[in-house]
N, C-alpha and C positions, 0 to 999 in steps of 0.2 A: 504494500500500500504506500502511494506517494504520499513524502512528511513533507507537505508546502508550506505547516504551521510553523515547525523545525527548520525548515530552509529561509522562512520569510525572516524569525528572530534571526537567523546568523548573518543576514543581510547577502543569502546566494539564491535570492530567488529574484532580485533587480540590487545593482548597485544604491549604496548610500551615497547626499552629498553631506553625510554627518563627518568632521573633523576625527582624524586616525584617533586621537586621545578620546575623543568619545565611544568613538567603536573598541577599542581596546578594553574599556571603565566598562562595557556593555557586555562584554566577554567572559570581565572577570579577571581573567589572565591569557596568555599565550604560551604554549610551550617553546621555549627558544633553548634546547640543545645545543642543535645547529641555530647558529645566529642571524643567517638570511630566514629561516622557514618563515618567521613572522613577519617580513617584508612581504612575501607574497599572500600571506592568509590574508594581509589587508589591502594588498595589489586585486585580489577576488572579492573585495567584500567595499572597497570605496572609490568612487568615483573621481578617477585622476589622479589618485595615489600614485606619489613619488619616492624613492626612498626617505631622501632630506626630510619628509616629514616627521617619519620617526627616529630617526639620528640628531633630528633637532632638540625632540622630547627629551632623549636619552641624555644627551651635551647639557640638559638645563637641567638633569633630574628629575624632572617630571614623572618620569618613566625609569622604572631601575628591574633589573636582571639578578635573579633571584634563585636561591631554591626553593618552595612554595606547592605548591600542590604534585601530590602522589611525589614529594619529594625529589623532583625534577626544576631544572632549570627554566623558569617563565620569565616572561615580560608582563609588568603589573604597573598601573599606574600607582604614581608614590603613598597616595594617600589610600589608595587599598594596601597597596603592602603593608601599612602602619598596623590597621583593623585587622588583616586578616592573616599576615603570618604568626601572631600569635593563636589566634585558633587553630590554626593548622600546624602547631608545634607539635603539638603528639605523634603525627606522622610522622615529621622529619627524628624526631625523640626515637621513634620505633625502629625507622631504618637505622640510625645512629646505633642501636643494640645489637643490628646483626651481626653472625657470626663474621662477616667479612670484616667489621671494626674490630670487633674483642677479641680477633685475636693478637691484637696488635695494645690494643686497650684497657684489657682485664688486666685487673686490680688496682686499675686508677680508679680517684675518686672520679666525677664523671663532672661533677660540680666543679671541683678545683682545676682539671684540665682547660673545660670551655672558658673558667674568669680568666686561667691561663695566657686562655688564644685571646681572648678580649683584653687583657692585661698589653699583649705585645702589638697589636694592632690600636690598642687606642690613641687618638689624633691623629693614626697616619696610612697610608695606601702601600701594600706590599704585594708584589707576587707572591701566588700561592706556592710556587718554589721556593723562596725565602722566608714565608710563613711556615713551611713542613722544614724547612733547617733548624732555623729557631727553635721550633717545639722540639727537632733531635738532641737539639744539645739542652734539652733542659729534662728530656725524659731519655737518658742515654741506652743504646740497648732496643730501643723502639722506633720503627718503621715511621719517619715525620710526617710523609706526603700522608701516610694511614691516618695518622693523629690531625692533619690539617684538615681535612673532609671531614673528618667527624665534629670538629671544632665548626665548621662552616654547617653541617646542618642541627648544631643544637645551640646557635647564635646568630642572629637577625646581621647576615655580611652583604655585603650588594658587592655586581663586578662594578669593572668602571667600563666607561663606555666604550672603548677601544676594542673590548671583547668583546660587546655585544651589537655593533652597528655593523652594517653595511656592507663586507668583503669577500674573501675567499670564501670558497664553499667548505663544509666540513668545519666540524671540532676545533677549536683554539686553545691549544695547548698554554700559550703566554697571560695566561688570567690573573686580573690583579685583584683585590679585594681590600675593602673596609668596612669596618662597622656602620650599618646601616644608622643608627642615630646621631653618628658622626657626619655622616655622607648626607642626609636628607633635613638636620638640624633642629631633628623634633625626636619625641620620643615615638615608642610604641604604643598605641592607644589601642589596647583589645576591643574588636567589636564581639558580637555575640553568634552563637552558631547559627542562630535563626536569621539573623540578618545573612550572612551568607548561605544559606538553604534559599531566600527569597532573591537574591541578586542570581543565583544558579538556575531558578526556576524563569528569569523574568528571560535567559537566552536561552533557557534549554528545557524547557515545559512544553506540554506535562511530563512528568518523568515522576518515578517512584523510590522508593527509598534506597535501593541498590544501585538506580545511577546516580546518586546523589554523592552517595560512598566511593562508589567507583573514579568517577570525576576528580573528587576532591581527596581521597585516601583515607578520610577519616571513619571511622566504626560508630555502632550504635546512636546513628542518626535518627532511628525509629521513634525515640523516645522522646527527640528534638523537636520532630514532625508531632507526634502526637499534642505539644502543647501549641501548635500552630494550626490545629484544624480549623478552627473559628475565622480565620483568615485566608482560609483555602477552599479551591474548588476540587473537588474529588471528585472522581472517575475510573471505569473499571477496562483495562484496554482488554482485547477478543477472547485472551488466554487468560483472562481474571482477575489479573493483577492489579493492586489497587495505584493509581496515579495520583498527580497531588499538580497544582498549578496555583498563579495568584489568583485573585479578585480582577484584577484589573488587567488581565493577559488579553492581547489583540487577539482577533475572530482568523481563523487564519484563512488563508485567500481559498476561493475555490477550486477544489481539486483536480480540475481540467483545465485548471490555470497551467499555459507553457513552461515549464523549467527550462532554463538555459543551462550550457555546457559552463563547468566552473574547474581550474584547475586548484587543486588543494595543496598545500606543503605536505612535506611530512611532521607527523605529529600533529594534525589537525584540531580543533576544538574538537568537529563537527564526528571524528572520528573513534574520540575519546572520553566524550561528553556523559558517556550511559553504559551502564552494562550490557543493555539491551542494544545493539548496533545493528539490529535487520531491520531498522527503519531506511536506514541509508547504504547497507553494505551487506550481503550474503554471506552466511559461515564459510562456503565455499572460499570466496573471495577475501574475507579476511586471513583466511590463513596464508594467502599470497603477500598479502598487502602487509600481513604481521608476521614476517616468518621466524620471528625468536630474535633471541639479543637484545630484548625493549627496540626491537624496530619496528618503524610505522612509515611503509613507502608514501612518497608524496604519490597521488591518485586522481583522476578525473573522475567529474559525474557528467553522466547521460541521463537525462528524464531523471534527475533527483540520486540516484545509484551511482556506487562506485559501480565506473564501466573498464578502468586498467588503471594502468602507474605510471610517471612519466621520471625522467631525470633528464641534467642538464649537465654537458662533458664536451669539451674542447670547441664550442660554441654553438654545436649540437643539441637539439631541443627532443628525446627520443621517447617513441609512444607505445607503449605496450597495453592493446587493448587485452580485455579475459574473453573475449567473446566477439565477434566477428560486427561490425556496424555498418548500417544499413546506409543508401548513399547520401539520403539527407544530416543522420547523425555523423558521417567522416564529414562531409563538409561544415558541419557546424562544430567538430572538433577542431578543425584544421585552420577554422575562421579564428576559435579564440586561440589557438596556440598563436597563431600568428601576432595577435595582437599582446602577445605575453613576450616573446622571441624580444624586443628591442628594450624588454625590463628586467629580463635576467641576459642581454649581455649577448646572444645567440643569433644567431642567421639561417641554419637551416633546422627541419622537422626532417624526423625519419620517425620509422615504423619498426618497429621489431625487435 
């Protein structure tokens, strides 16, 4: 069943001319691993999107690069990061315990380490190679790069911008970090879970309590929702499930409304948003699209559906559909790749 309710909030059912830091605040967050992908999620989602737009935000702080939901690397506007990486410290708390930390970790206090890393980074910007030296020589005997990643997700650090605007493709190894109330000159201001349940719903509703979890990493949200029914529309989707939406959620377009071709990054909202992903994507095709490693191929839709996967390589724009396309959907693929080709840098589309 086409989600045109789902496509219309992510703004891929017609472009916005709402300003990039609007769409971003409206998102939530972005996953920025790789640090171009959220160039293009908002190259698909706003009208006349330039890079400079969001390397502006990022150069003024506005906008800070993060670890933040399901404990990954996003793009958040500054004054949500304030609110909402403290709710969402338990995650990053959790991953911080696995065994990939402790065994580098165990038998430190876990309190004394993180004031530690916050001790050596306070008032100043260090690569996180120098940040994992530091902590070597002060916990000798221990793995530092181990000890710095864990310091960075169990204390609010932002990169600087350098890592996260505009360049090569792939991972940036030269990342530099500081303490986020240093770098943004406020404190952390906890919002509450609910408030982030309602900003989750207001792009990615209706949705039920297991995409809520999913999305954001956190556990036992049930009970979060349960004090928010009074302010909620409830709904039972075909298989039973109970959904959850605001009050005030748009009507979504009708169903026989046209979907345009939309090219997505990897690590999409649109992708990652729910548990439930066979509104927009096929088991089948997800396992293409997600073949392991936390990988999330960047992907095109046909009629609202992942229809393949694309990448971009030695200025090469390459399209790997899952299923064979009919001549009006190649030509409406081949229209917007074209009109993508002079944003990521590329000149020619191939196939296969």
């Amino acid at each position: 069943m086409r989600s045109t309710g789902l496509l219309h909030r992510q703004f891929l059912m017609e472009r916005t001319r709402r300003p990039a830091l609007q769409v971003l605040g409206h998102l939530v967050a972005m996953q920025a691993q790789e640090p171009n992908w959220p160039y293009v999620g908002l190259w698909s989602r706003v009208d006349g999107f330039v890079q400079a737009q969001l390397s502006v935000l990022l150069e003024e702080r506005t906008v800070v690069r993060s670890a933040l939901l399901r404990s990954t690397q996003h793009l958040a506007v500054s004054g949500d990061f304030r609110r909402f990486r403290p709710v969402l410290q338990p995650v990053l708390d959790r991953t911080a315990s696995t065994p990939y930390f402790r065994r580098v970790s165990g038998g430190l206090d876990t309190g004394v380490l993180t004031a530690t890393g916050a001790r050596i980074l306070a008032g100043r910007t260090l690569p996180r190679r120098e940040l994992a030296r530091l902590l070597a020589l002060r916990y000798p005997g221990r793995e530092g790069k181990i000890l710095a990643g864990e310091v960075e997700l169990r204390t609010p650090l932002v990169h600087t911008p350098e890592t996260a605007t505009w360049g090569r493709w792939g991972t940036r190894n030269a990342v530099s970090v500081t303490r986020a109330e240093d770098w943004l000159g406020a404190p952390m201001t906890p919002a509450s879970a609910q408030e982030l349940v309602r900003r989750y719903l207001a792009a990615y509703g209706p949705a039920g309590v297991m995409d809520v979890q999913a999305w954001s990493g956190l556990t036992r949200l049930r009970e979060v929702i349960q004090t928010m029914r009074g302010e909620l529309r409830c709904y039972r989707d075909p298989e039973g499930r109970e959904l959850f939406d605001l009050e005030t959620a748009p009507e979504p377009p009708d169903p026989g409304t046209p979907i345009p071709v939309r090219f997505l990054p990897a690590f999409d909202n649109l992708l990652l948003g729910h548990a439930d992903r066979t509104r927009v994507i096929s088991d089948a095709d997800r396992k293409r699209v997600m073949p392991g490693a936390a990988m999330v191929l960047p992907t095109f839709l046909v009629d609202g559906f992942v229809h393949g996967s694309w990448s971009v390589k030695d200025g090469t724009l390459r399209l790997v559909p899952f299923r064979p396309l009919r001549a009006a959907e190649r030509d409406a693929v081949a229209e917007e790749a074209e009109r993508l080709l002079p944003f990521l840098g590329a000149a020619n589309i191939a196939y296969g």
